[in-house]
N, C-alpha and C positions, 0 to 999 in steps of 0.2 A: 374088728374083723368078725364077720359073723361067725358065732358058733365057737369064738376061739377068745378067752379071755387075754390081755392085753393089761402085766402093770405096769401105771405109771410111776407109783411113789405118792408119795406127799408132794402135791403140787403150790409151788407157791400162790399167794391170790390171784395177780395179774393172771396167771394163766389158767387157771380157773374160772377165770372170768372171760377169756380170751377162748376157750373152748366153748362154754354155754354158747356165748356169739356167733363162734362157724356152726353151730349146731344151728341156730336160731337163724342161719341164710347171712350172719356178716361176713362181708368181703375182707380177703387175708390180707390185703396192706391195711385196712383199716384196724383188723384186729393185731396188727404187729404195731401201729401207731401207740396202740391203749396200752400194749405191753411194756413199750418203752417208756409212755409218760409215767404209769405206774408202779413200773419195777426196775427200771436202769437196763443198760445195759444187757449187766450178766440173766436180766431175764429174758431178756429180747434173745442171746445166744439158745438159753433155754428151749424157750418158744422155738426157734427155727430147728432145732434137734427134734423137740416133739412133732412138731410138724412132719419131717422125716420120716422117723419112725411111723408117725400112722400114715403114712403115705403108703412107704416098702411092706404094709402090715395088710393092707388093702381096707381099713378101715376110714379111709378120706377121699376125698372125690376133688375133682379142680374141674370147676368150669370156666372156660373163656369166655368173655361175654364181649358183643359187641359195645361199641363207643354208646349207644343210647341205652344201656341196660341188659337186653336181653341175652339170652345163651345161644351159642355160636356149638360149643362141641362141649362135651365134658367127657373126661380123662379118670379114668377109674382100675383100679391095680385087681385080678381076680385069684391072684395066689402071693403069699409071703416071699421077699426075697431080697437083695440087696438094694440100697439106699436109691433112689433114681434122681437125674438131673433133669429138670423140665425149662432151664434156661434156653429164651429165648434163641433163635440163629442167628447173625450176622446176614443183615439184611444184602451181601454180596457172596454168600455161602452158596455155593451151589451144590443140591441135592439130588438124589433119587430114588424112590418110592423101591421099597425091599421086594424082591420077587415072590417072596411067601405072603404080604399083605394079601387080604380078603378085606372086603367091601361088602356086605350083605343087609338085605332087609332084615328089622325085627321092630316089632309093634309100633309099625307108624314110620319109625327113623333108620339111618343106615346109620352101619357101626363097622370099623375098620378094627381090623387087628389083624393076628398073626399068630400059629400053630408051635411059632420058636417063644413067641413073648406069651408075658403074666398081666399085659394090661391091654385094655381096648380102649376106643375112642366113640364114641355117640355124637353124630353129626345134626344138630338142631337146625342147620341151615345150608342149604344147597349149594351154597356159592363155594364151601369148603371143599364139596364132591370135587368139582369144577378145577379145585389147588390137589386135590387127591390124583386129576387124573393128568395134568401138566407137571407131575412126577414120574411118568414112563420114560422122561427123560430128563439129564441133571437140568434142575430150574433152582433159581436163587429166589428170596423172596420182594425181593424192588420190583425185577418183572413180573412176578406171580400177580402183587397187589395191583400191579397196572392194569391188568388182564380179566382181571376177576372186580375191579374196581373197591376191594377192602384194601384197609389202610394196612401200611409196611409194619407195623407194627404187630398188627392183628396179625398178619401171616406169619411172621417173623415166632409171633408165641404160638401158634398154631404148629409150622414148623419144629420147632422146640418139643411140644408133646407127640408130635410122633417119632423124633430121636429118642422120647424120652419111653415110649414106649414099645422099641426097637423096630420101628417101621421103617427105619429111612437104611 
């Protein structure tokens, strides 16, 4: 977290080696793969605690990225606070967009959040606007991906971050 020192302990290697990597732009199932062939288990539990932690700490960032690579939205915590869930939705969930969500330009991209939450969301691509605003009324996400032509998946974890960053 900027400005705010954060200890971890003595981390075992795997996950020291597992942090360089998200540092260094590796993707978190990849870096949870390295953890488990390296350290078992109990480091893999490890990892997903740390993980946590600097999530709720606002020291970690999650981007969604579309099926070809690129970033879709990324998801960023702006004050310390309890653990958050970023689990996908259930692709027959039907939701609706919080009445405190705001939608606003800032340098280039729109960025969703909300004056009750500690996290926002950074829209790198438009078609998510598009899932943002077939939220004024409950929308599940099988229809949403139909509409918007992104895969139920992608909406589904897209979805997810903004439960997870109290928008829905």
């Amino acid at each position: 977290a900027r400005g705010h020192a954060l200890a971890l302990g003595v981390l075992p290697p795997a996950l020291r080696v597992a942090l360089a990597g998200r540092r260094d732009g590796r993707e978190a199932e990849e870096a949870a793969g390295e953890v488990m062939a390296a350290g078992g288990l109990t480091d893999l539990a490890r990892w997903s605690y740390l993980v946590d932690v600097l999530l709720a700490a606002g020291a970690l960032r999650c981007t969604l990225l579309a099926e070809h690579g690129g970033p879709l939205a990324t998801f960023s915590v702006s004050a310390p606070g309890p653990s958050l869930s970023l689990e996908p939705l259930r692709a027959d969930e039907a939701v609706t967009l919080s009445r405190f969500a705001s939608l606003r330009p800032l340098d280039g991209v729109l960025v969703l959040g909300s004056p009750l939450g500690r996290c926002r969301i950074t829209l790198h691509d438009v078609r998510l606007a598009a899932v943002v605003a077939t939220l004024a009324q409950p929308s599940a996400a099988a229809p949403i991906a139909t509409a918007t032509g992104l895969a139920n998946a992608v909406v589904a974890a897209f979805l997810g971050l903004l439960r997870g960053a109290a928008l829905l």
